[in-house]
MISE-344266 format. One record per atom (N, C-alpha, C): residue in one letter; x, y, z. Coordinates in steps of 0.2 Angstrom, whole numbers, padded with zeros to 4 digits, always signed. Layout:
BEGIN
AXYZ
...
END
This chain:
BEGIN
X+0516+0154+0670
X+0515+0151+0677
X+0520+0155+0682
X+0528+0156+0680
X+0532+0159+0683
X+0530+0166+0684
X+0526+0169+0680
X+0524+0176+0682
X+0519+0177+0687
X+0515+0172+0686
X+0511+0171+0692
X+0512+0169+0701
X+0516+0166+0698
X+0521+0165+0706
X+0524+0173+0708
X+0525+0175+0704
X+0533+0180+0704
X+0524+0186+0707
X+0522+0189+0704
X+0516+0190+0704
X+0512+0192+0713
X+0512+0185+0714
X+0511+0183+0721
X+0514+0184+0727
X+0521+0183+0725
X+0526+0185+0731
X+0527+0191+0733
X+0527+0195+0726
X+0526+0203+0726
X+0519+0206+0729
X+0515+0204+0728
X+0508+0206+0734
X+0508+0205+0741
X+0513+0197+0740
X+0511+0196+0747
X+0516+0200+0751
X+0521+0203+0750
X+0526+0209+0751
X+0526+0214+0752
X+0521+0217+0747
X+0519+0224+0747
X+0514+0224+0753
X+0511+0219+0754
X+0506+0219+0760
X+0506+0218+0767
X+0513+0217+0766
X+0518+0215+0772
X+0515+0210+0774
X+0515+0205+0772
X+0511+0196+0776
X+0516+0193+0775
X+0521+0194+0780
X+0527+0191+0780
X+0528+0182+0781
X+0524+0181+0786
X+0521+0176+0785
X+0517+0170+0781
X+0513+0173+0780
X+0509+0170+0775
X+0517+0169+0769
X+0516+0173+0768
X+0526+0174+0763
X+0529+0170+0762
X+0531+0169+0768
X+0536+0163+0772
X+0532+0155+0771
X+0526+0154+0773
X+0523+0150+0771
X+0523+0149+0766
X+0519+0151+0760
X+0521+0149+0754
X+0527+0150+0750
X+0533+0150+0753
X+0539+0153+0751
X+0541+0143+0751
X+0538+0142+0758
X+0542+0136+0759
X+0540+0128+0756
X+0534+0133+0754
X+0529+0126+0753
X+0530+0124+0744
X+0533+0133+0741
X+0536+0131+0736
X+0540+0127+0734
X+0546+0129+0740
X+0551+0124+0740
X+0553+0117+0740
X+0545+0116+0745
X+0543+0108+0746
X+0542+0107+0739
X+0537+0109+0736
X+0536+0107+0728
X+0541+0105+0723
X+0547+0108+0725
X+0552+0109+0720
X+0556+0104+0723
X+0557+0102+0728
X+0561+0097+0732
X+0558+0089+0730
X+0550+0091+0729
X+0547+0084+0729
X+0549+0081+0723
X+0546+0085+0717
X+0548+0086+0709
X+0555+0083+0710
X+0562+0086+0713
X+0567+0083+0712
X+0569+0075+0714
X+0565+0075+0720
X+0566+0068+0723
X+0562+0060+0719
X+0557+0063+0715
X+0551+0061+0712
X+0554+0058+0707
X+0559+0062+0701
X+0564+0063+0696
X+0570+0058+0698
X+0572+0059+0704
X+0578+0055+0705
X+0576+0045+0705
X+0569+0046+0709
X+0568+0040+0709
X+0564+0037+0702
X+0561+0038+0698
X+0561+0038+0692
X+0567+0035+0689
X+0575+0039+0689
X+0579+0040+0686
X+0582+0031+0689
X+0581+0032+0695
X+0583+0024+0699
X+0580+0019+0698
X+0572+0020+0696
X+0569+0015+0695
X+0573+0011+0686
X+0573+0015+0683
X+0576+0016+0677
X+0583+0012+0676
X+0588+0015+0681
X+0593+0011+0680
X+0593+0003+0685
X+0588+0002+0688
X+0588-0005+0694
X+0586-0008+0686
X+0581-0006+0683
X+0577-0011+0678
X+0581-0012+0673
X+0588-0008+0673
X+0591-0007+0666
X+0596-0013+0667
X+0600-0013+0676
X+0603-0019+0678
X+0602-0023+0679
X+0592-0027+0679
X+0591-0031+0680
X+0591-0035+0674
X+0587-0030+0670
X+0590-0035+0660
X+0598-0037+0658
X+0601-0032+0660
X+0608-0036+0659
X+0609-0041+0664
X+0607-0043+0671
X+0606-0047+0674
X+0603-0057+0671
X+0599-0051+0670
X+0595-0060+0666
X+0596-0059+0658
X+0600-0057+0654
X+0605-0057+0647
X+0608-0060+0650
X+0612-0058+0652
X+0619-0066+0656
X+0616-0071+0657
X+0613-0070+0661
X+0608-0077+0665
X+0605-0081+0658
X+0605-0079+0652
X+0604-0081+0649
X+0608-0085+0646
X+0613-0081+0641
X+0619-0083+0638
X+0620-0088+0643
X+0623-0087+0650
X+0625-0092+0652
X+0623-0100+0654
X+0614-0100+0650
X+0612-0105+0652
X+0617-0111+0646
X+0617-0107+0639
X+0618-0109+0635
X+0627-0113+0634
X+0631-0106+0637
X+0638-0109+0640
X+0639-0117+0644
X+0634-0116+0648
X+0635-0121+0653
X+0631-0128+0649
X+0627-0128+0645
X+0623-0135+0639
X+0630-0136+0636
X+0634-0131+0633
X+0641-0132+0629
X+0646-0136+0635
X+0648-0133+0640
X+0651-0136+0644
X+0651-0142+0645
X+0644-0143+0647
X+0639-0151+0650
X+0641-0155+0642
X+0642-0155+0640
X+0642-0158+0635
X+0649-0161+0632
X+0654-0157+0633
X+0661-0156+0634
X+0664-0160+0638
X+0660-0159+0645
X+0664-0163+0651
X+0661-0170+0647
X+0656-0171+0648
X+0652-0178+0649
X+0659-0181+0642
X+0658-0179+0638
X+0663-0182+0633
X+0668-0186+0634
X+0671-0183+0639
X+0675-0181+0642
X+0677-0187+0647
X+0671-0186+0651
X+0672-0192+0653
X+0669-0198+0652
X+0666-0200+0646
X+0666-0205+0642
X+0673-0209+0641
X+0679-0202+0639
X+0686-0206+0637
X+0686-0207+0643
X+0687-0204+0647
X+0689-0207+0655
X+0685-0213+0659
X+0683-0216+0655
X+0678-0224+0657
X+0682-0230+0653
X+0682-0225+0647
X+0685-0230+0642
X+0693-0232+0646
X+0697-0226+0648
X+0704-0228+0650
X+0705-0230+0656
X+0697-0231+0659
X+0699-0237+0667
X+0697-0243+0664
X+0694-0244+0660
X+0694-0251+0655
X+0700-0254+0653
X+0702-0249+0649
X+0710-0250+0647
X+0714-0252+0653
X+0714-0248+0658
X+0720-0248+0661
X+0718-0255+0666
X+0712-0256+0667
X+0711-0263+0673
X+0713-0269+0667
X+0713-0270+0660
X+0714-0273+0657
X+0723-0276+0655
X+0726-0269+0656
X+0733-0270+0655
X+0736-0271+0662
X+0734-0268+0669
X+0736-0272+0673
X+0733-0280+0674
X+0728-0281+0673
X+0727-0289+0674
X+0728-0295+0670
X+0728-0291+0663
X+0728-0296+0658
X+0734-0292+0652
X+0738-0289+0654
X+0744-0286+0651
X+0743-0286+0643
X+0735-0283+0641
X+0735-0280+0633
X+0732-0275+0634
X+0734-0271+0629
X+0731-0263+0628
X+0727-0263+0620
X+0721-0262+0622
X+0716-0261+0617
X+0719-0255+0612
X+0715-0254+0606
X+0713-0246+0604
X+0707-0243+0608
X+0709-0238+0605
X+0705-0233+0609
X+0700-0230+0603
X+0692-0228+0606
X+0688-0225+0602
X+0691-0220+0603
X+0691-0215+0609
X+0691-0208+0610
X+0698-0207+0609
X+0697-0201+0608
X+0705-0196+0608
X+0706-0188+0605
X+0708-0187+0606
X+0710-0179+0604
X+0714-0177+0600
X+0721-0181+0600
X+0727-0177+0597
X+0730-0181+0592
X+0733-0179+0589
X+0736-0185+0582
X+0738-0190+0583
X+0739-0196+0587
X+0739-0204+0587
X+0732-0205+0590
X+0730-0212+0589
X+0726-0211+0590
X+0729-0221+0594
X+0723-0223+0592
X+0725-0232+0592
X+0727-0233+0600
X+0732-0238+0600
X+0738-0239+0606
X+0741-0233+0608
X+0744-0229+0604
X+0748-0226+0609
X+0743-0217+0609
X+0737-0218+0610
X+0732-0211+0611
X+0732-0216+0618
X+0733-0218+0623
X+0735-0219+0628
X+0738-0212+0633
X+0743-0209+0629
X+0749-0201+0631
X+0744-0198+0627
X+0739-0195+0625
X+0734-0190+0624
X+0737-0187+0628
X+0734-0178+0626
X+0732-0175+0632
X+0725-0172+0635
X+0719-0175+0630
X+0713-0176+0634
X+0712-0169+0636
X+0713-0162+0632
X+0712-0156+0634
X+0705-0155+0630
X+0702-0152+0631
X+0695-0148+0629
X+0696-0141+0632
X+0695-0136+0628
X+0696-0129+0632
X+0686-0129+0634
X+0684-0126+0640
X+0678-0123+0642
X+0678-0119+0641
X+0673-0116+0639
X+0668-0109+0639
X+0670-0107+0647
X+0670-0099+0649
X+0668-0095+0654
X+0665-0089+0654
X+0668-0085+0647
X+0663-0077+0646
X+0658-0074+0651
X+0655-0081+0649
X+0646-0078+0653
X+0645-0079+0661
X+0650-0086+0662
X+0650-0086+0670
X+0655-0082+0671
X+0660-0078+0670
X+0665-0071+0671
X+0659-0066+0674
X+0655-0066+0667
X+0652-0060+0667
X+0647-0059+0673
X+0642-0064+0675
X+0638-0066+0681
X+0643-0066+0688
X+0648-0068+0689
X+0652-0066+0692
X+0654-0060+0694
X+0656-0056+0688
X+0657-0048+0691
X+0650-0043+0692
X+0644-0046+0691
X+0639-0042+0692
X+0636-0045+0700
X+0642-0048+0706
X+0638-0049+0711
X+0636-0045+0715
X+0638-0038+0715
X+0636-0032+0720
X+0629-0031+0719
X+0627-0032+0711
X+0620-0031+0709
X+0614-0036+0706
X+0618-0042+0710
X+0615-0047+0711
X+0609-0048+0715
X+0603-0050+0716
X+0598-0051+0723
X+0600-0055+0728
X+0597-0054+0733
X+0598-0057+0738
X+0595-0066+0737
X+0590-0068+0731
X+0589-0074+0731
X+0593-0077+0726
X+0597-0073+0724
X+0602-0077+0720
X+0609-0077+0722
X+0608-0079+0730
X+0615-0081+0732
X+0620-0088+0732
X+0614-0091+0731
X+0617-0097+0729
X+0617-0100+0723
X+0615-0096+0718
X+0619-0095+0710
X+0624-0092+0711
X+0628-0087+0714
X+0634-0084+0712
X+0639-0090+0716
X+0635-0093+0722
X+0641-0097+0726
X+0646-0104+0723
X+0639-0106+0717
X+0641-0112+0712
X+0643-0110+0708
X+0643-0104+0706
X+0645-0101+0700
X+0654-0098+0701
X+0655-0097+0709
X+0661-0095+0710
X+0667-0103+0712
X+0660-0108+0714
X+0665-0111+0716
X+0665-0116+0707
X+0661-0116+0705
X+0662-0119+0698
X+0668-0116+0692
X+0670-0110+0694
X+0674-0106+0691
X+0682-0108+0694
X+0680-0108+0701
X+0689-0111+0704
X+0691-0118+0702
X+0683-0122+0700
X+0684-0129+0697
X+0688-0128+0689
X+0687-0126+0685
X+0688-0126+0679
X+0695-0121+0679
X+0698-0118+0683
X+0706-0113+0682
X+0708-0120+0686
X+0708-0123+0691
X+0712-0126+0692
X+0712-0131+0687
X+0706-0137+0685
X+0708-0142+0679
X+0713-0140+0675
X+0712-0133+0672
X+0717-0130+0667
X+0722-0130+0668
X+0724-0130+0676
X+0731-0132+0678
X+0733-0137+0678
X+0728-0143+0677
X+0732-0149+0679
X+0732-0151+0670
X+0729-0150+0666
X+0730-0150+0658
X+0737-0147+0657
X+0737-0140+0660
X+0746-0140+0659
X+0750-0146+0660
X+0752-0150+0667
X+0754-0154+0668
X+0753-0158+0664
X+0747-0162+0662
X+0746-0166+0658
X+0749-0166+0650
X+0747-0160+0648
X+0751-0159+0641
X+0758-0160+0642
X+0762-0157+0647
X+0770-0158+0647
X+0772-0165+0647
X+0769-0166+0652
X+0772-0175+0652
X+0769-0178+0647
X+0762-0179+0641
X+0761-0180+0636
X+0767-0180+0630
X+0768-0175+0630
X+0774-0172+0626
X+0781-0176+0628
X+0781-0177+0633
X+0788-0180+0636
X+0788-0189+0633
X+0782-0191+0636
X+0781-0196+0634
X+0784-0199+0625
X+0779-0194+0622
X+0779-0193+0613
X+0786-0196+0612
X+0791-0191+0616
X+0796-0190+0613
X+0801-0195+0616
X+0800-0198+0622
X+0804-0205+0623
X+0804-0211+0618
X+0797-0209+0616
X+0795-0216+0611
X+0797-0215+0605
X+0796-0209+0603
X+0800-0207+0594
X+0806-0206+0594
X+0809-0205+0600
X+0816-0207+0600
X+0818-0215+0600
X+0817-0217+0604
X+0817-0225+0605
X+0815-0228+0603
X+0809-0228+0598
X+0806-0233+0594
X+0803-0231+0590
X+0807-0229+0584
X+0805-0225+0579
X+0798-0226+0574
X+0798-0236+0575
X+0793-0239+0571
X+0786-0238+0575
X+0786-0235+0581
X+0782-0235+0586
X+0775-0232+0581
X+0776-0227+0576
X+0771-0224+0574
X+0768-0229+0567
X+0773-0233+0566
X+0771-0238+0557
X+0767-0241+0558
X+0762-0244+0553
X+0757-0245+0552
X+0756-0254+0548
X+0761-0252+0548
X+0763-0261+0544
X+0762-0266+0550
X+0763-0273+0545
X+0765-0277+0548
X+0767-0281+0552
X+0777-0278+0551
X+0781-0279+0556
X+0780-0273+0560
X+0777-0268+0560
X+0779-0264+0566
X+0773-0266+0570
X+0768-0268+0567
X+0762-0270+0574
X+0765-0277+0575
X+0769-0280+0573
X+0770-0287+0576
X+0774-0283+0584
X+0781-0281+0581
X+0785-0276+0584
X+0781-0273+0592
X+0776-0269+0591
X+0771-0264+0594
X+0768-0269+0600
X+0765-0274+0596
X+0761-0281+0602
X+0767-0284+0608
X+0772-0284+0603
X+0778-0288+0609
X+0777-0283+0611
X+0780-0278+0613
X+0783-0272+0618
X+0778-0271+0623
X+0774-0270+0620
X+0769-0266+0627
X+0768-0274+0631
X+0766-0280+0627
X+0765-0286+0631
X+0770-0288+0636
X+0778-0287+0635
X+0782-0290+0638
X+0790-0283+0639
X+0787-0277+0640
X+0792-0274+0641
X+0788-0270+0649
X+0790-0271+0655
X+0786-0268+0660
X+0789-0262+0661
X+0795-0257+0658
X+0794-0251+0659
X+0788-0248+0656
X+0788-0250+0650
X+0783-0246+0646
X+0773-0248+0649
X+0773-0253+0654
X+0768-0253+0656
X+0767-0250+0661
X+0772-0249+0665
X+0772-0246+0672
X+0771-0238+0670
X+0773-0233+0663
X+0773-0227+0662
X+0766-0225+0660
X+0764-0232+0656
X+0756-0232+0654
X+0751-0230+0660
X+0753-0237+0665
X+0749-0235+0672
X+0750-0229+0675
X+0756-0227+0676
X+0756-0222+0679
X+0755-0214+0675
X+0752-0215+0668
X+0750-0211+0667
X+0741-0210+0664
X+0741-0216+0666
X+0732-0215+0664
X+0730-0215+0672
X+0734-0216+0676
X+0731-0214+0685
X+0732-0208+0685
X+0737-0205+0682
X+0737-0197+0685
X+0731-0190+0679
X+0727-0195+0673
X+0723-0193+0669
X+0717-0193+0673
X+0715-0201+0675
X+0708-0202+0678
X+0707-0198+0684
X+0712-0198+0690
X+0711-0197+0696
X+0713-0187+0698
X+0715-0188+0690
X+0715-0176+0691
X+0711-0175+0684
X+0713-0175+0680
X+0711-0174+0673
X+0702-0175+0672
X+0700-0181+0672
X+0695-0185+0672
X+0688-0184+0679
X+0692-0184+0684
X+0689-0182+0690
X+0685-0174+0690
X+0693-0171+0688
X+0689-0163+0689
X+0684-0163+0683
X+0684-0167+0678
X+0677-0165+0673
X+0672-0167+0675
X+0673-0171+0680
X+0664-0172+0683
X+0663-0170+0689
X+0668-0165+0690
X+0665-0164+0695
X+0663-0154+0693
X+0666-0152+0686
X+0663-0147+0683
X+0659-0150+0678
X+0657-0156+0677
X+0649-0159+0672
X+0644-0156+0678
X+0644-0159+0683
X+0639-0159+0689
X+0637-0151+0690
X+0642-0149+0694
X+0643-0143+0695
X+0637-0138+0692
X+0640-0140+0683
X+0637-0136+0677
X+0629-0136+0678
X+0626-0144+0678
X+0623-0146+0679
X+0617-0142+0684
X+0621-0145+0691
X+0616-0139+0695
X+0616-0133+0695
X+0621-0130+0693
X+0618-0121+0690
X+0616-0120+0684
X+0615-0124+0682
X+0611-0124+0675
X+0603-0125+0678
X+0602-0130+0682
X+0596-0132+0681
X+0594-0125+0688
X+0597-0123+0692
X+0594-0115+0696
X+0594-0110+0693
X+0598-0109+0688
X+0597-0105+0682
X+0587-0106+0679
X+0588-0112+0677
X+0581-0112+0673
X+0577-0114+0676
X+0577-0117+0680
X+0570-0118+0687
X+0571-0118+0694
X+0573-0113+0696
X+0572-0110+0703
X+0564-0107+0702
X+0562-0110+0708
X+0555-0105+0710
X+0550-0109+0706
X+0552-0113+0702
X+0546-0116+0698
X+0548-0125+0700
X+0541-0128+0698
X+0538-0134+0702
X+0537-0141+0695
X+0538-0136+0688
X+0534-0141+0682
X+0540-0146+0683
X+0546-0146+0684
X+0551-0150+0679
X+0553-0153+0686
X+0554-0159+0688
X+0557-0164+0691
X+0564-0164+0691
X+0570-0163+0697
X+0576-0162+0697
X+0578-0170+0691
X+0575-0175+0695
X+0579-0180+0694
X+0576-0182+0684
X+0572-0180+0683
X+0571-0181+0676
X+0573-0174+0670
X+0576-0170+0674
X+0583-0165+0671
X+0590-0169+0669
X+0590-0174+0675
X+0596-0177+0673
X+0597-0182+0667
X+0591-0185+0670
X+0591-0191+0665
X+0591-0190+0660
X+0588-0184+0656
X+0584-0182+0647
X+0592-0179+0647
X+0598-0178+0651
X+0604-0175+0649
X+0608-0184+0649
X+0607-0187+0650
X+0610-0194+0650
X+0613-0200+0657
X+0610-0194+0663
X+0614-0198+0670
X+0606-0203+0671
X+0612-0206+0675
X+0608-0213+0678
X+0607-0213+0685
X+0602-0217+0687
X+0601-0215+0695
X+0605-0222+0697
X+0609-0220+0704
X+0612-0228+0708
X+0608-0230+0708
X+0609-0237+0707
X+0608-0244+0710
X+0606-0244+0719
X+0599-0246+0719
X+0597-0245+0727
X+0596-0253+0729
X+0597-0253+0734
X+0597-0259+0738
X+0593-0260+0743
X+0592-0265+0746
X+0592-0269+0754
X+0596-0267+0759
X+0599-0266+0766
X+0605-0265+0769
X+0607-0273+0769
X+0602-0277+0769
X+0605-0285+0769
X+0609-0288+0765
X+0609-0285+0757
X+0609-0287+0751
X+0617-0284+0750
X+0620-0280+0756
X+0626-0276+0753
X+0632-0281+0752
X+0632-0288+0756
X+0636-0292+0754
X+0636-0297+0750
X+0630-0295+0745
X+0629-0303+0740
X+0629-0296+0735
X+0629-0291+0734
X+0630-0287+0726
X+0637-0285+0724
X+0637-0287+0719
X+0644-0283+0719
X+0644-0277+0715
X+0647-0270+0715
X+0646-0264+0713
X+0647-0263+0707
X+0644-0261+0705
X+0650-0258+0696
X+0655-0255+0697
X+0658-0257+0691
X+0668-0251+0689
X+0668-0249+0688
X+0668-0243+0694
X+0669-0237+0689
X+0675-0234+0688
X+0679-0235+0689
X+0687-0234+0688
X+0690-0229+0690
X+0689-0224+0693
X+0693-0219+0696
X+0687-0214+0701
X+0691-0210+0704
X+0685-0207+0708
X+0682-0202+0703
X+0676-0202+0707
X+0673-0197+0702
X+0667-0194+0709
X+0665-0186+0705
X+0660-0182+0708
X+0653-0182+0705
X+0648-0182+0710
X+0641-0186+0711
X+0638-0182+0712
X+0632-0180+0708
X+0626-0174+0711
X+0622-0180+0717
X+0620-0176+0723
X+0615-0179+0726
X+0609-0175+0730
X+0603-0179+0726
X+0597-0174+0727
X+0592-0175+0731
X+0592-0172+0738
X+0587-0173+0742
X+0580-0170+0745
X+0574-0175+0739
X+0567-0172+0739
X+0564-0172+0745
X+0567-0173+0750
X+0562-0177+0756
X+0561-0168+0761
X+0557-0168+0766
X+0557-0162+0769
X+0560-0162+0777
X+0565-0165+0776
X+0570-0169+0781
X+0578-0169+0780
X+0584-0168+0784
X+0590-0167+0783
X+0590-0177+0782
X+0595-0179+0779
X+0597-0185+0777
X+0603-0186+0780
X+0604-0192+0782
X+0613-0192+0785
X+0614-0198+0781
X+0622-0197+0778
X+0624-0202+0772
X+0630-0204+0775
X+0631-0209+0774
X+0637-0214+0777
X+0642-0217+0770
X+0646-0213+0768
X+0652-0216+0761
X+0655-0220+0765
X+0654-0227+0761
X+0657-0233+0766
X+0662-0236+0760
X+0669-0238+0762
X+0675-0242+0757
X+0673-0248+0757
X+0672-0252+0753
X+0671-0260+0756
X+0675-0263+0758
X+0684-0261+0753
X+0689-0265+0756
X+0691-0264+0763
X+0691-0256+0764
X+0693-0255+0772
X+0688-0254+0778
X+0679-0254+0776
X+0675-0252+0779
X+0677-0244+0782
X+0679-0239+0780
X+0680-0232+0781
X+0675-0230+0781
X+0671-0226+0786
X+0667-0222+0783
X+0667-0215+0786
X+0664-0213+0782
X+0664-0203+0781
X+0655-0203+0781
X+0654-0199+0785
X+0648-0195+0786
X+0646-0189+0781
X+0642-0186+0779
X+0640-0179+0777
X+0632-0181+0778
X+0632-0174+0778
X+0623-0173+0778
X+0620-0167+0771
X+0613-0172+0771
X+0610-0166+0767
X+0605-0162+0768
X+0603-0156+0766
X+0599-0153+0768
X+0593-0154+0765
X+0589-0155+0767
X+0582-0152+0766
X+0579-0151+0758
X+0579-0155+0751
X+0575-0149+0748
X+0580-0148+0742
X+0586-0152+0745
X+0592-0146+0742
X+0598-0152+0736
X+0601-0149+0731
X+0608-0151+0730
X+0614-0151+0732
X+0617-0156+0731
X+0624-0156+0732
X+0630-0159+0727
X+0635-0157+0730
X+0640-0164+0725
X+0643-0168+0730
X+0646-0174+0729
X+0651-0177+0735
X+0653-0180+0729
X+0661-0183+0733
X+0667-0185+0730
X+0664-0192+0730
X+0667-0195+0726
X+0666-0208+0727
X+0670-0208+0724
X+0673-0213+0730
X+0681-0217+0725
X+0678-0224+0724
X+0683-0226+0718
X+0679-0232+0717
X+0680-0237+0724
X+0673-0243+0722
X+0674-0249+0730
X+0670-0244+0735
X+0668-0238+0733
X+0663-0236+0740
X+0653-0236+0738
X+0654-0235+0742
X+0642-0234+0742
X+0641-0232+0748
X+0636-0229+0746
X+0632-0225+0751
X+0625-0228+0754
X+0627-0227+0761
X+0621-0229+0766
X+0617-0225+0768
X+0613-0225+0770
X+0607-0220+0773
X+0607-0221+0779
X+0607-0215+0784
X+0606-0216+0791
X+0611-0221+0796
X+0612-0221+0803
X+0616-0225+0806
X+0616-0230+0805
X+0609-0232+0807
X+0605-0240+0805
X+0603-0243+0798
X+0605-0237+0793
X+0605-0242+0786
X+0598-0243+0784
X+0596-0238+0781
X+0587-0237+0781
X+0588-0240+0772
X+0594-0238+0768
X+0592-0240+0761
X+0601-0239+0759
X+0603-0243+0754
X+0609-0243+0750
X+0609-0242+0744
X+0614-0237+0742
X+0616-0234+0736
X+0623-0236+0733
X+0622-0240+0725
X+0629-0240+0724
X+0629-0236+0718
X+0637-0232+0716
X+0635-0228+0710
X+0637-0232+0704
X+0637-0229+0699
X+0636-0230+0693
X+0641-0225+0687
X+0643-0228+0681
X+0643-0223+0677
X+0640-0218+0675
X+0644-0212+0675
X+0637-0204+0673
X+0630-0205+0679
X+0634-0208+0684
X+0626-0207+0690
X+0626-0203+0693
X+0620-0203+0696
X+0615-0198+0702
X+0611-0200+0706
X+0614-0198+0713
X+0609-0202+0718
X+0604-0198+0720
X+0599-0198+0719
X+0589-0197+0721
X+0587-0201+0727
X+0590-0196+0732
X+0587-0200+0737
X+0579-0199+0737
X+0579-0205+0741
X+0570-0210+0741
X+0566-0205+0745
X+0560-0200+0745
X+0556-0196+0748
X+0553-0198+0755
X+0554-0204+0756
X+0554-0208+0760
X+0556-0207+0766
X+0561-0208+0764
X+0567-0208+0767
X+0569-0203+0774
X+0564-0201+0779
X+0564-0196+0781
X+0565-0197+0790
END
């Protein structure tokens, strides 16, 4: 084939068709330019398709990281239910139960000083992370919960530091002080009962340390349960219609608020949930929603809105609920492990 070309150019030269020459000189050119340009996009299609599999390989892994995690928090904050039981119980009625949950070698009365650490998974949300340059443009609100879900989880770790050292500090006041603190007999639980009932330093270090467990420790895990949750469920069903937000939740163990009457908001009284906690709230209607977080003891209220269609999380301290609209179209009180679904309605 090269001789053939080689061939032609020499004819058309000898013939002096200098033109014609030129003309096909260039048209060769073209062919060879095409070929290369042809090769490269091939070679691009190839490596777009190569980083879109490692794209959805993570998306994968991490669907599974974050089922682990969801599982971890929620635990998690099962103890964290249990220790605003405990603690409403020792301030009102100055006795301190056993404890089911716990983590670290006491367990009973004084798994009260826990440190309630859990290490989380991140590898695969690291890795979805570093791949945002090559991310699509409809996956920007997966990298956004994915970045803000990662600041959530470094910072808890910082407050488990905290937690561990005072933990530790705690241990050691009491194994100094009251050595029989850890015996198991008779007199030491006779011992054990007086003290925590009738010594109020020791109830005041108790309170002041399961308030600073619920309201950082316990908090930030629902607020990376939730989190997990929404980027889990945009992971697996974005762009798809089969699977109901709110019946994701449930088959995972949350419960929807409590809805009301606006009338009805002075004759219910709320559940306890014991410390503040973070709330998914999901809005199926084709309308923004405006929510009113109202205190009952101080009547404060805090506004937010939601969009359209869409997830979100918000903060509830205990003693608040949520109103629809100025005028109070519908009342929401939360729950433990809940999730507010607003009413389709609702618009």
């Amino acid at each position: 084939m090269l001789r053939f070309f080689s061939k032609m150019r020499y004819k058309l030269a000898a013939e002096n068709r200098a033109a014609k020459y030129m003309r096909y000189a260039i048209g060769e050119i073209l062919l060879v330019v095409i070929g290369i340009l042809i090769a490269l996009q091939v070679n691009n299609w190839n490596e777009q398709r190569k980083i879109q599999n490692d794209i959805e390989e993570t998306k994968k892994s991490l669907e599974q990281e974050l089922e682990n995690n969801i599982s971890s928090t929620s635990y998690l904050l099962n103890v964290g239910y249990e220790l605003s039981d405990v603690l409403y119980e020792l301030e009102t009625q100055k006795t301190l139960r056993d404890l089911k949950y716990g983590f670290g070698s006491f367990y009973g009365k004084f798994g009260i000083f826990d440190t309630y650490v859990h290490d989380l998974q991140t590898e695969n949300l690291n890795a979805l992370i570093a791949l945002e340059k090559r991310l699509l443009p409809n996956d920007k609100f997966t990298l956004f919960i994915a970045k803000n879900l990662k600041k959530n989880i470094v910072q808890r770790q910082e407050w488990e530091a905290k937690a561990t050292e005072l933990s530790l500090q705690r241990f050691k006041e009491f194994s100094d002080e009251l050595p029989w603190f850890y015996d198991t007999d008779s007199i030491a639980n006779e011992k054990r009962e007086n003290y925590i009932q009738n010594n109020q330093i020791f109830r005041n270090k108790v309170i002041h340390y399961l308030n600073f467990q619920l309201n950082e420790n316990f908090y930030g895990a629902s607020t990376i349960r939730n989190m997990s949750l929404v980027l889990l469920w945009d992971l697996q069903h974005k762009g798809k219609s089969n699977v109901d937000f709110g019946s994701f939740l449930t088959d995972r163990g949350l419960i929807p608020f409590k809805s009301f009457d606006c009338d009805l908001v002075s004759q219910v009284e709320p559940d306890f949930i014991g410390f503040r906690n973070v709330f998914i709230v999901y809005n199926p209607s084709s309308k923004e929603v405006l929510l009113h977080k109202i205190n009952r003891e101080n009547n404060e209220n805090i506004r937010t809105r939601v969009n359209p269609e869409s997830r979100r999380i918000i903060s509830i301290n205990d003693q608040e609920y949520i109103q629809v609209g100025d005028d109070c179209e519908r009342v929401y009180y939360p729950v433990r492990n809940g999730f507010l679904l607003l009413d389709k309605q609702v618009d």
